[in-house]
C-alpha positions as CSV (number, residue, x, y, z in Angstrom):
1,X,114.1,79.0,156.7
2,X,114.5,80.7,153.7
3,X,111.7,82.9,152.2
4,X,110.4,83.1,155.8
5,X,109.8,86.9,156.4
6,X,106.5,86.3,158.7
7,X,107.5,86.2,162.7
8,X,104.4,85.0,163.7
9,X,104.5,82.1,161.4
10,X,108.5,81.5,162.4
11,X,107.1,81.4,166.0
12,X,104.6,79.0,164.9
13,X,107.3,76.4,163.3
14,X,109.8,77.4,166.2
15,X,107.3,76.5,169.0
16,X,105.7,73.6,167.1
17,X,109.4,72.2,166.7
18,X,110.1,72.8,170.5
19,X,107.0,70.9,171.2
20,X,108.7,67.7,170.1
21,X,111.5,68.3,173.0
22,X,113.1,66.9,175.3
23,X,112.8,63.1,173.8
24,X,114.9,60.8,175.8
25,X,117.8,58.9,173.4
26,X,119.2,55.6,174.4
27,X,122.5,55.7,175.9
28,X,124.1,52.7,176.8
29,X,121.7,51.3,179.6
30,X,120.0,54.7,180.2
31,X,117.6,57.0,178.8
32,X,119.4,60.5,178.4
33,X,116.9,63.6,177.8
34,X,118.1,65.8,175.1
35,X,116.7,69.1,174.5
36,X,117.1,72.2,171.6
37,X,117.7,75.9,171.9
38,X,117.1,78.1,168.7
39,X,118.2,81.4,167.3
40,X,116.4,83.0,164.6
41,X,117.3,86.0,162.4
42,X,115.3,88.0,160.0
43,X,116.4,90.6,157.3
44,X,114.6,92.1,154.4
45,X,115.1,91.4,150.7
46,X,116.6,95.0,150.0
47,X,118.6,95.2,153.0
48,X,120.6,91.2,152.5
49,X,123.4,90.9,154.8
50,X,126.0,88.3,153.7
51,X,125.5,84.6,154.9
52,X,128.1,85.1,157.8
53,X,126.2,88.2,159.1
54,X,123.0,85.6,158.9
55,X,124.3,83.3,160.6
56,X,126.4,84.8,163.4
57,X,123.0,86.5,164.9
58,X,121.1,83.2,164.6
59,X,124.2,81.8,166.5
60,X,124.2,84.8,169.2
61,X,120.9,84.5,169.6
62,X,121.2,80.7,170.0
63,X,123.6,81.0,172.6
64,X,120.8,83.8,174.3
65,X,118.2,81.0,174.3
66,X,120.6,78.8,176.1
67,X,121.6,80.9,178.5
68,X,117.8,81.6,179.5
69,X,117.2,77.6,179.9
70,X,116.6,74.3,177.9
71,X,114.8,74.3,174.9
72,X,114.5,78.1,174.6
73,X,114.3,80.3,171.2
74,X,115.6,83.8,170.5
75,X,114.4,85.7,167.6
76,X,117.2,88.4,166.5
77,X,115.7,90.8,163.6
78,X,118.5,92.6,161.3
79,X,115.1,95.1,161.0
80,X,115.4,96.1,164.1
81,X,119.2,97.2,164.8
């Protein structure tokens, strides 16, 4: 979310997001749930990585919230390494 530098308002969104899940999509003649996991990363203004740094620790941390369960969310924050 671009311009987002406030964690406690990304947890807002991220938790009001994961609210919405597991919804149940038609498949065929059954109802198959489908749930979310998200990875978040923060960095300041002066300290940009590239896009590809972005986005590679939003995907590790993805793959952090999937490994801890369904419809999960891992914040990973550039500030802090």
């Amino acid at each position: 979310m671009p311009g987002l530098s406030d964690r406690k308002y990304a947890v807002e969104r991220v938790e009001a997001l994961l609210g919405q899940f597991p919804i149940l999509v038609q498949e065929e003649e059954k109802r198959v749930p489908v749930s979310i996991s998200i990875g978040v990363t923060f960095s300041e203004d002066d300290q940009f990585p590239s896009y590809q740094e972005l986005y590679e620790q939003a995907d590790q941390a993805m793959y952090q919230a999937k490994r801890q369960g369904r419809d999960q969310y891992v914040f990973c924050d550039i500030r802090e390494m």
